[in-house]
N, C-alpha and C positions, 0 to 999 in steps of 0.2 A: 691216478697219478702213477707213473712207472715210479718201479719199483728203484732205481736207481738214482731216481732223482728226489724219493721219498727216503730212502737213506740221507742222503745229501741235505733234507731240510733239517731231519732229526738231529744228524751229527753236528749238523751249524748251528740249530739252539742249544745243542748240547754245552759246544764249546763256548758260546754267548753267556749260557749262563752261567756256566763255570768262571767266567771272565767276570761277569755282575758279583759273584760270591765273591768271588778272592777278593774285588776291589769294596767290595761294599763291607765285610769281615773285616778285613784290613783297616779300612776306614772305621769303625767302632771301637776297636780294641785300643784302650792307651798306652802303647807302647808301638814302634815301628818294626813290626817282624822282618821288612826286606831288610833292613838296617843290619837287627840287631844276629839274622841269619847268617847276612853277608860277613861278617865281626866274627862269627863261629860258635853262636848262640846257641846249642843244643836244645836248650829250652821251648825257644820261640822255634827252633823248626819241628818238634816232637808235636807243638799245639797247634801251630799251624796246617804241617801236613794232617794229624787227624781229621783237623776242618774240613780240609778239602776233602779226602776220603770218605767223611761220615757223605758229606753234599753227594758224591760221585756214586756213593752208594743208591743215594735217595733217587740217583737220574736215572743211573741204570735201572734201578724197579719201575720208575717211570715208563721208561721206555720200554718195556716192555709189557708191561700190564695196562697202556692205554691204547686206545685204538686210531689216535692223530695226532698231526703235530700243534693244535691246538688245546688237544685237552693234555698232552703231555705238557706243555709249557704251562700252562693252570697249575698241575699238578707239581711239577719243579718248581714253580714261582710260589707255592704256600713252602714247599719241605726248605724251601729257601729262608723266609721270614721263620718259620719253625723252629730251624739249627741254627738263627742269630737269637733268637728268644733262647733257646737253652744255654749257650753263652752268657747272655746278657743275666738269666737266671742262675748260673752257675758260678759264675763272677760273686756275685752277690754273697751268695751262700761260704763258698770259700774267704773270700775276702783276701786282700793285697794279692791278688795273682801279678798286679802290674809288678810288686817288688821281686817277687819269685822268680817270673821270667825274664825281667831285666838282669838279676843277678845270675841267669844261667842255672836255675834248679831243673836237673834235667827232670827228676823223679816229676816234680811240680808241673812240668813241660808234659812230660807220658802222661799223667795222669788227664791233663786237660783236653790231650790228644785223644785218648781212650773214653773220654764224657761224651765227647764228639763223634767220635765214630761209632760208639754206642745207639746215640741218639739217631745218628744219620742211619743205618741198621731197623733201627727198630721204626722208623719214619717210613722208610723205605717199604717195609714189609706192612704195615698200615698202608700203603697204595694198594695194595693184591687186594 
């Protein structure tokens, strides 16, 4: 495959499944971060943006420690269920994050951001 048009495939699952995360994330979480973003919620964008970042962390390692855009998308589509499982485990353990980030805790916010990109980090570097 030219090499240009193998970029091309990479960068469109890229952004594909960046697009499956935000929606599928967003979709789990009990609370509406576009919502509560848009309102001026520091909270929900401190956790959210980690989300995305820790995932984007996870693609970038992807992408470049695999040798296709098949086994890259393998590899994105597990760090993907991964970094909802550490939410979904991290929710848990904290407990009321829904009251925290509705009410705008920004600290409550970074901190869940910082789990997240943690995760996505250390996911990521588990691909190599």
């Amino acid at each position: 495959m030219p090499a240009i048009l193998n970029y091309l495939v990479h960068l469109l699952l890229a952004a594909v499944l960046l697009v499956l995360f935000f929606v599928a994330y967003t979709r789990m979480t009990p609370f509406d971060e576009v919502l509560l973003i848009r309102q001026g919620n520091h909270a929900a964008a401190l956790s959210l943006g980690g989300a995305l970042l820790g995932f984007s962390a996870t693609i970038a390692s992807a992408l470049v420690h695999t040798g296709d855009f098949e086994e890259f998308f393998a590899w994105a589509f597990g760090a993907m269920l991964v970094q909802m499982l550490a939410y979904t485990v991290t929710t848990r353990l904290l407990r009321m994050s829904k009251d925290h980030i509705e009410a705008n805790n920004g600290a409550f916010g970074g901190l869940m951001g910082a789990i997240s990109l943690s995760i996505g980090l250390i996911n990521g570097a588990c691909i190599s």
